[in-house]
C-alpha positions in Angstrom: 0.0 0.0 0.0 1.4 3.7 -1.1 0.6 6.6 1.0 1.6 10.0 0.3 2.2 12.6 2.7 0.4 16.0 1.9 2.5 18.9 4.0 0.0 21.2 3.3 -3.2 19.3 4.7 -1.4 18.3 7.6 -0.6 22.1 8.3 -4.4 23.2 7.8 -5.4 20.2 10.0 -2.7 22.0 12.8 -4.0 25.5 12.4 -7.8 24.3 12.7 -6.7 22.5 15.6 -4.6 25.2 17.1 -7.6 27.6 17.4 -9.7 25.0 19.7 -7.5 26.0 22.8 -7.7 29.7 22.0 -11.3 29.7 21.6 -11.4 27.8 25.3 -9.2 30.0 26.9 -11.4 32.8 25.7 -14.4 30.8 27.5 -12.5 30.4 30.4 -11.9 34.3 30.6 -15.5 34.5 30.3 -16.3 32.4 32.8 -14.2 34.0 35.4 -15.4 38.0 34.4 -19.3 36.3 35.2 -17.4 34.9 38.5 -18.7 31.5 37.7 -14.8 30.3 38.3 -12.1 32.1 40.6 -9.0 33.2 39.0 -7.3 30.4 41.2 -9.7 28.0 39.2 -9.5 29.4 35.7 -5.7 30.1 35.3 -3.9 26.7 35.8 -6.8 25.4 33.1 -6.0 28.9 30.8 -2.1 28.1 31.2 -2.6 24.5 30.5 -3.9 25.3 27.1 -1.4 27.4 26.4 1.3 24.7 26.8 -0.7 23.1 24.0 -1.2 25.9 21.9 2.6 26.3 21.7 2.9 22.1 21.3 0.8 22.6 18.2 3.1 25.7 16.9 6.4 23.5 17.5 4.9 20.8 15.1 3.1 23.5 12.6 7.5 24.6 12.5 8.5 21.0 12.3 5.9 20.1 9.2 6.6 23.7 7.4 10.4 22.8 7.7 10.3 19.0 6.6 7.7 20.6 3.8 10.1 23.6 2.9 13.3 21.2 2.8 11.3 17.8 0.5 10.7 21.1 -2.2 13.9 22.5 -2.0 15.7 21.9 -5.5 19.1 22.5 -6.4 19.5 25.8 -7.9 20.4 26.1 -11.3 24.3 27.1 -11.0 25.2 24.0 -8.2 23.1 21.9 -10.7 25.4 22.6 -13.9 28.9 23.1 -11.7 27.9 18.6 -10.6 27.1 17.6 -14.0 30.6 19.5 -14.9 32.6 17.3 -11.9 
């Protein structure tokens, strides 16, 4: 069985997936301006998903920079100066 690897889905996937934990936090905030949670309550959970939210921007880097690097070609002056050696 073949797969292929599609850079670019994988990276929409990561940015859909990195606005989850912002879009909590935000409720969180809310939650603690209505006084329905104490700060004590709401900041571990707020910090919490920031740890993931920058999990999810180390492998958005990581993914970019394995994409960047299978794309990269040789340029054109390196290409002709190997076929010359």
């Amino acid at each position: 069985m073949i797969s292929s690897y599609y850079y670019n889905d994988k990276l929409r996937g990561f940015y859909t997936a990195r606005k989850e934990p912002g879009e909590t936090q935000n409720r969180l905030r809310e939650m603690e301006n209505k006084h329905y949670l104490y700060d004590f309550q709401a900041q571990p959970m707020i910090d919490e998903y920031e740890e993931i939210i920058r999990g999810l921007n180390g492998l958005i880097a990581r993914i970019a920079e394995n994409r960047d690097r299978s794309n990269w070609k040789m340029p054109r002056k390196l290409d002709n100066l190997s076929k010359c050696l």
